[in-house]
C-alpha positions in Angstrom: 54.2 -36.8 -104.4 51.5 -39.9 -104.4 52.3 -40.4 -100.7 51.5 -36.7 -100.5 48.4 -37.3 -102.1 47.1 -40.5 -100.4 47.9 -38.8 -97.0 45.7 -36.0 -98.3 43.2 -38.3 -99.3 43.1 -40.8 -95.8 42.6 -37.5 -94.1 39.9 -35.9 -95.9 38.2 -39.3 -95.2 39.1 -39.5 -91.8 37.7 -36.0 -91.4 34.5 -37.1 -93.1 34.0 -40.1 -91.0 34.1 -38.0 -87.9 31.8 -35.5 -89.3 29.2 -38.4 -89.9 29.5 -39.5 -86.4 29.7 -35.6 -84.7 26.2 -35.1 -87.5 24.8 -38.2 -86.3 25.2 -37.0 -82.4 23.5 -33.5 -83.2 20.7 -34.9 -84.4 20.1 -37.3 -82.3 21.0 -34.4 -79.5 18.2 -32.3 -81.0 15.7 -34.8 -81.4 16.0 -35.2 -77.6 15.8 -31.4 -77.1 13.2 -30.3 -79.4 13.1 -27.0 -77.5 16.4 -25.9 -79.3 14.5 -26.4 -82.8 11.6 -24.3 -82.0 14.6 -21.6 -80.0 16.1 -21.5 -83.1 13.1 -21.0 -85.7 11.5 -18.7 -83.6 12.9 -16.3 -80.6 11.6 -15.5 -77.6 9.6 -11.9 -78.1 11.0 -9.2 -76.3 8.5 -8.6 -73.1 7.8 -5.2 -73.3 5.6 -2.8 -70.9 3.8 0.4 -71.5 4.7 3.8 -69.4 1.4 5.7 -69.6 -1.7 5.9 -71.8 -2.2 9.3 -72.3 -0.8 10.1 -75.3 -3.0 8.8 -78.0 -0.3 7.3 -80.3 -0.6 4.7 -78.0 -3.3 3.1 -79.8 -0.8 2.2 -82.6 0.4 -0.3 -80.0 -2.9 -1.7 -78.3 -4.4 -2.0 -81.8 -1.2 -3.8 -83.4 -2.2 -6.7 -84.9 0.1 -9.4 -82.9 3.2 -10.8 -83.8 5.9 -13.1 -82.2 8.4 -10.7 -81.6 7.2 -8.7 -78.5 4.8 -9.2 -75.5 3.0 -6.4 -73.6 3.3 -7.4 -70.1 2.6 -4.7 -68.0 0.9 -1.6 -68.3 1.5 1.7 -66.2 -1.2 4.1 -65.6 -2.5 5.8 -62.8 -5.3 7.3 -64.0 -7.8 3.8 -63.5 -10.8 5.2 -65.0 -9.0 5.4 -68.7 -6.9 2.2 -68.1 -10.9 0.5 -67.9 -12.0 2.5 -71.1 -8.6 1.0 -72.7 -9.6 -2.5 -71.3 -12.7 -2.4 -72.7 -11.5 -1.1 -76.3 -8.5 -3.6 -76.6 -9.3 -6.2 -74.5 -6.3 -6.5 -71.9 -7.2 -7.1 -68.2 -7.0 -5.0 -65.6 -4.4 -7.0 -63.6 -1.7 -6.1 -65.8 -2.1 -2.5 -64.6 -0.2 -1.0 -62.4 0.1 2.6 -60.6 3.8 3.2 -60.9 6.9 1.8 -63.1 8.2 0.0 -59.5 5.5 -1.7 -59.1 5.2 -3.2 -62.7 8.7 -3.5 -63.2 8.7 -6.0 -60.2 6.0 -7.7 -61.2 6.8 -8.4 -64.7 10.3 -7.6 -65.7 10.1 -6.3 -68.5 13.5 -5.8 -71.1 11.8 -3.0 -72.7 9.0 0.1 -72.1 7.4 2.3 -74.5 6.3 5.6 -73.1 3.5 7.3 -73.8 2.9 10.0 -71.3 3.7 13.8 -71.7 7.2 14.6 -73.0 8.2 16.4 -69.8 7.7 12.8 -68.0 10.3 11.0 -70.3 13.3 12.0 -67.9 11.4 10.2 -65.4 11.1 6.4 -67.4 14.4 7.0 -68.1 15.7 7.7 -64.9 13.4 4.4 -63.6 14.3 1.8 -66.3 18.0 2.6 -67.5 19.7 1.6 -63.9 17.7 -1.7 -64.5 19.0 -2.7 -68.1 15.7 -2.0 -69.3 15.8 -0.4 -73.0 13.2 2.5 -73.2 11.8 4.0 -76.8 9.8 7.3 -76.2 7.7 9.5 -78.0 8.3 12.2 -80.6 10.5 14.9 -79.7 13.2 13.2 -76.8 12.5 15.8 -74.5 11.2 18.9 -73.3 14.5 20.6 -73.0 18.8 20.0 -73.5 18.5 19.9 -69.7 16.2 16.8 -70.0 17.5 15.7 -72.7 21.6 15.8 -71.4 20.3 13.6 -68.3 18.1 11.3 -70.7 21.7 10.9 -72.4 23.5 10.5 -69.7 21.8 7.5 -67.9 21.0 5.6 -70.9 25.1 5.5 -71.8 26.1 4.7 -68.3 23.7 1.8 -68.4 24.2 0.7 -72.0 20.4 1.1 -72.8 18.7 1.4 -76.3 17.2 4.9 -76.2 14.9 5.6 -79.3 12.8 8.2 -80.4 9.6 7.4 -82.8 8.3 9.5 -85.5 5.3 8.7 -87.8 7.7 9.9 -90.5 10.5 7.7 -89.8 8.1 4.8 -91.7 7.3 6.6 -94.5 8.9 4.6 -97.5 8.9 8.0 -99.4 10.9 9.7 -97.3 13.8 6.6 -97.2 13.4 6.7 -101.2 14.2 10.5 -100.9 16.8 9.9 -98.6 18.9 7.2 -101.3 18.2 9.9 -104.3 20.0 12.2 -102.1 22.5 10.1 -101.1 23.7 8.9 -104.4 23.9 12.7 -105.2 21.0 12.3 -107.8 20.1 16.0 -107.2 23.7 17.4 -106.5 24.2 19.5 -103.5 21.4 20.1 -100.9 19.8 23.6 -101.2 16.9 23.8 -99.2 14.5 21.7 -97.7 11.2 22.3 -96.6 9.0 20.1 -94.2 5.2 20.7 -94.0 3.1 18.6 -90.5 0.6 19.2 -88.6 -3.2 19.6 -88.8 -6.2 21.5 -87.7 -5.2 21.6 -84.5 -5.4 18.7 -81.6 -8.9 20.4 -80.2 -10.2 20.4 -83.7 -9.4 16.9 -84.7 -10.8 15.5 -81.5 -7.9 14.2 -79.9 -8.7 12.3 -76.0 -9.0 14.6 -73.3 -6.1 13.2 -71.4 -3.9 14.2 -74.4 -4.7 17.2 -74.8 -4.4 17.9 -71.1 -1.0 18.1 -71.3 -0.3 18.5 -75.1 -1.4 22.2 -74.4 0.5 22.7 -71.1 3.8 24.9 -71.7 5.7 22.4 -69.0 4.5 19.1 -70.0 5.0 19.3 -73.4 7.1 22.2 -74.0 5.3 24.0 -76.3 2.6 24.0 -78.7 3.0 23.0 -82.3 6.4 24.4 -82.2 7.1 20.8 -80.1 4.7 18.9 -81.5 5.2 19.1 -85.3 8.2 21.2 -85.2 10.6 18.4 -83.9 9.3 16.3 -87.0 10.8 19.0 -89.7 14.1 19.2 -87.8 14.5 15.4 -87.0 14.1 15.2 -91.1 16.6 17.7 -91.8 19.0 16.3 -89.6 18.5 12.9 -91.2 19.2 14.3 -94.6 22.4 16.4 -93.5 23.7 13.1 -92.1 23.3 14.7 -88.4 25.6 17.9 -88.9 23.9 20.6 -86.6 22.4 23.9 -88.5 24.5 27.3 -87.6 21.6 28.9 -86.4 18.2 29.0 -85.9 15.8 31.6 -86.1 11.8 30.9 -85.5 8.4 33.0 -85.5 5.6 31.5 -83.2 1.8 32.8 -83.1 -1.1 31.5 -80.9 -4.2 32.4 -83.7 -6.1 30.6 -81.6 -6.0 32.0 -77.7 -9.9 31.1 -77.0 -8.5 27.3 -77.4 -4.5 27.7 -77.0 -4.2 30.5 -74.6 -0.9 28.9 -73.0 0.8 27.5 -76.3 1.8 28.7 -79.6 -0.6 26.8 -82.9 1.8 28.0 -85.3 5.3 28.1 -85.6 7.8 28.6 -88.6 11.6 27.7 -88.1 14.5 28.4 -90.1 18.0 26.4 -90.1 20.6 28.0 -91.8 23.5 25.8 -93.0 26.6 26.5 -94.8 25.6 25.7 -97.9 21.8 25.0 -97.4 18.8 26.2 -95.7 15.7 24.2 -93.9 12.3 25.5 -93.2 10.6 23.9 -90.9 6.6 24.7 -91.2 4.4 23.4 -88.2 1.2 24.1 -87.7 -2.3 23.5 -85.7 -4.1 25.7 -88.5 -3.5 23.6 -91.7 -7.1 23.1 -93.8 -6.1 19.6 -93.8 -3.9 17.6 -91.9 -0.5 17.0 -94.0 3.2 15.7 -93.3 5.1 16.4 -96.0 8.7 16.7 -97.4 10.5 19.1 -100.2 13.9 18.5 -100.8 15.8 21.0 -103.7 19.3 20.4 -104.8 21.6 21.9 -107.3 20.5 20.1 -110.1 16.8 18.9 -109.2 14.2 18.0 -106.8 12.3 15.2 -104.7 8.8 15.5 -103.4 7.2 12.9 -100.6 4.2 13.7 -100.4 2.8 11.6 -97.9 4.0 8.2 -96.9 3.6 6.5 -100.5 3.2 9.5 -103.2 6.3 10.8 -104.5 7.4 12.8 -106.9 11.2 14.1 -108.5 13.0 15.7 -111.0 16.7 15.3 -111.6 17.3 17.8 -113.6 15.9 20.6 -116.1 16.4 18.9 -119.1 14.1 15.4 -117.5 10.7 15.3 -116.6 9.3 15.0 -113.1 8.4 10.9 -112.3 5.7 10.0 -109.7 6.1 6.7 -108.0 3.8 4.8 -105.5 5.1 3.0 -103.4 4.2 0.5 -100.5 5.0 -0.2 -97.0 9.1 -1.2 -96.2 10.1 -4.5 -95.3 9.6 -5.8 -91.9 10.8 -4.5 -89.4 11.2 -1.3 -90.7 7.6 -1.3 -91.4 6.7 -0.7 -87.6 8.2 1.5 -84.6 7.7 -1.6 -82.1 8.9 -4.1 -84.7 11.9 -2.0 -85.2 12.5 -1.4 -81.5 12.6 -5.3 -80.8 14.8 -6.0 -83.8 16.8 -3.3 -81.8 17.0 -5.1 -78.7 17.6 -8.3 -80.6 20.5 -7.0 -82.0 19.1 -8.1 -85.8 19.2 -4.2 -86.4 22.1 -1.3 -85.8 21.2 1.9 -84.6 23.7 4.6 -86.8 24.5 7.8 -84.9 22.4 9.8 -88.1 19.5 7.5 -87.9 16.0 9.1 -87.6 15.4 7.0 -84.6 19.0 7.5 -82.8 19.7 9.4 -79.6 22.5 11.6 -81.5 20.0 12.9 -84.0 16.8 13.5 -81.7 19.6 15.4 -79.3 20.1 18.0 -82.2 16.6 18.0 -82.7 16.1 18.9 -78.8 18.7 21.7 -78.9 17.2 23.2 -82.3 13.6 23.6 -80.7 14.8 25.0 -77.4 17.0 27.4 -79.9 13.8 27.9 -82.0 11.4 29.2 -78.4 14.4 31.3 -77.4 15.1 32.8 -80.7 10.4 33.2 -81.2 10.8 35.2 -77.7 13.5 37.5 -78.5 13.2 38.3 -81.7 17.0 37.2 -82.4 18.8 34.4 -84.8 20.3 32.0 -82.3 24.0 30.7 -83.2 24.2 26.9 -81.7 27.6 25.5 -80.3 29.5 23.4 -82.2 
């Protein structure tokens, strides 16, 4: 037994005395490569490049205050004269924009784009930057159509490319709170849920002319609000329902405004019908004030979020409501670029339910084409399973 023990014992030493020496050559290893330190306490951002500066959510991203974990390198946009108002606003230079996705691709390699162009144009960055490796996040909704969206798919599986979708809402720490007092079945069984966006409409609130351009053209963006704050209500939905697809979907588009939307709808109302559950989905380019806003009823009780810190819930009948405010989430989730490099970087998973995931925002595609064709005919429209 003592031999046992001393064998044990000249081991363990042994094994010390070679960790010493194996510590000893690390350090010294690393002292003579001080790049690993600084590899290791800080990685290299993710180079990213811009598709497009017409859409005016761009200015999220040219007005982000910067951080080491991505780099705009290149910038596509055709259109010079509102590339130089963009220079002058933000500070960038002109020679890191280019006229097409080739051309800045080439020059810059980038592992990443955002694109911020018109939805019908998303098919397009796709098809450029998926063959390439290079990991695309677009825009609220996906796409203009299942057509779009089935090639959008398509390509970015084949190539093993992140494909996200970004939402305003998807950062909202009230709705993620809402989400968990769901989840935990705080509220019993979903009932309904209703989902409130839009505004006075995008002439009214001033938005650039290059936005609205195409944000009122039936082809480039789809539709009127019915695309624009529709796919916000039915990306939140899906969320909530863990991404099972409604039933049906029936929908009732107006244009009260044909003098400045004479091509588009400005108000649309859409209604998901569930087994169990219903979702109304109320968009808008004639609210009084500009709103995005959730209601969530279950058996038992309800959850308010009222805007991205305000919320508000009630369990049950017998408890009173609570009101909470809350603050910003935790980096990265703070952040749609932040998020998307985290992506990239692997330090965050991508579920198939996830507001930002291409399985979700290809439900929410398929709802709004269901929603226009069931607005034009008059008829509920029963989606496949």
């Amino acid at each position: 037994m003592s031999v046992i023990i001393y064998s044990q014992i000249y081991r363990t030493m042994d094994f010390l005395s070679f960790s010493k020496k194996i510590g000893t050559f690390l350090i010294i290893f690393v002292l003579l490569n001080p790049q690993l330190l600084i590899a290791q306490s800080k990685q290299q951002p993710v180079n990213m490049g811009i598709v497009g500066l017409t859409h005016d959510h761009v200015h999220l991203l040219l007005r982000r205050s910067v951080k080491s974990d991505l780099k705009i390198v290149g910038i596509v946009e055709p259109n010079q004269k509102l590339a130089e108002r963009y220079s002058k606003q933000y500070g960038y230079s002109m020679d890191m924009v280019y006229n097409t996705m080739e051309e800045m691709i080439s020059a810059t390699k980038p592992e990443a784009v955002t694109a911020f162009g018109s939805i019908y144009e998303h098919l397009e960055v796709v098809e450029t930057c998926a063959p390439l490796g290079i990991h695309v996040m677009v825009e609220k909704p996906l796409a203009v159509s299942i057509e779009h969206s089935k090639k959008m798919k398509f390509l970015a599986e084949k190539h093993h490319i992140h494909l996200l979708t970004n939402y305003e809402t998807t950062w909202y720490a009230t709705n993620h709170k809402a989400y968990d007092i769901v989840d935990k079945g705080a509220i019993g069984e979903l009932r309904k849920i209703v989902v409130h966006d839009g505004h006075k409409g995008p002439s009214e609130i001033g938005i650039s002319k290059e936005f609205l351009n195409w944000l009122t053209d039936p082809v480039q963006n789809g539709g009127g609000a019915v695309i624009d704050f529709g796919c916000y209500g039915v990306n939140l939905i899906t969320w909530l329902n863990k991404g099972v697809k409604p039933i049906s979907v029936t929908a009732v588009t107006q244009t009260m405004k044909p003098e400045l939307y004479p091509e588009v709808d400005d108000e649309a109302t859409i209604i998901l019908e569930y087994p169990k559950m219903q979702g109304v989905v109320q968009a808008s380019w004639n609210w009084p004030i500009g709103r995005k806003d959730i209601e969530v009823y279950g058996k038992t009780g309800y959850v308010f979020s009222d805007n991205p810190n305000d919320i508000r819930y009630r369990l049950s009948e017998k408890e009173l409501e609570q009101k909470e405010e809350l603050g910003t989430r935790e980096f990265p989730y703070d952040d749609p670029f932040s998020f998307f490099a985290a992506v990239i970087r692997n330090k965050v998973t991508v579920s198939p339910i996830d507001l930002s995931s291409l399985e979700n925002n290809m439900i929410v595609v398929e709802v709004l084409e269901a929603a226009k064709q069931s607005a034009k005919t008059g008829k509920r429209v029963h989606l496949k399973k």
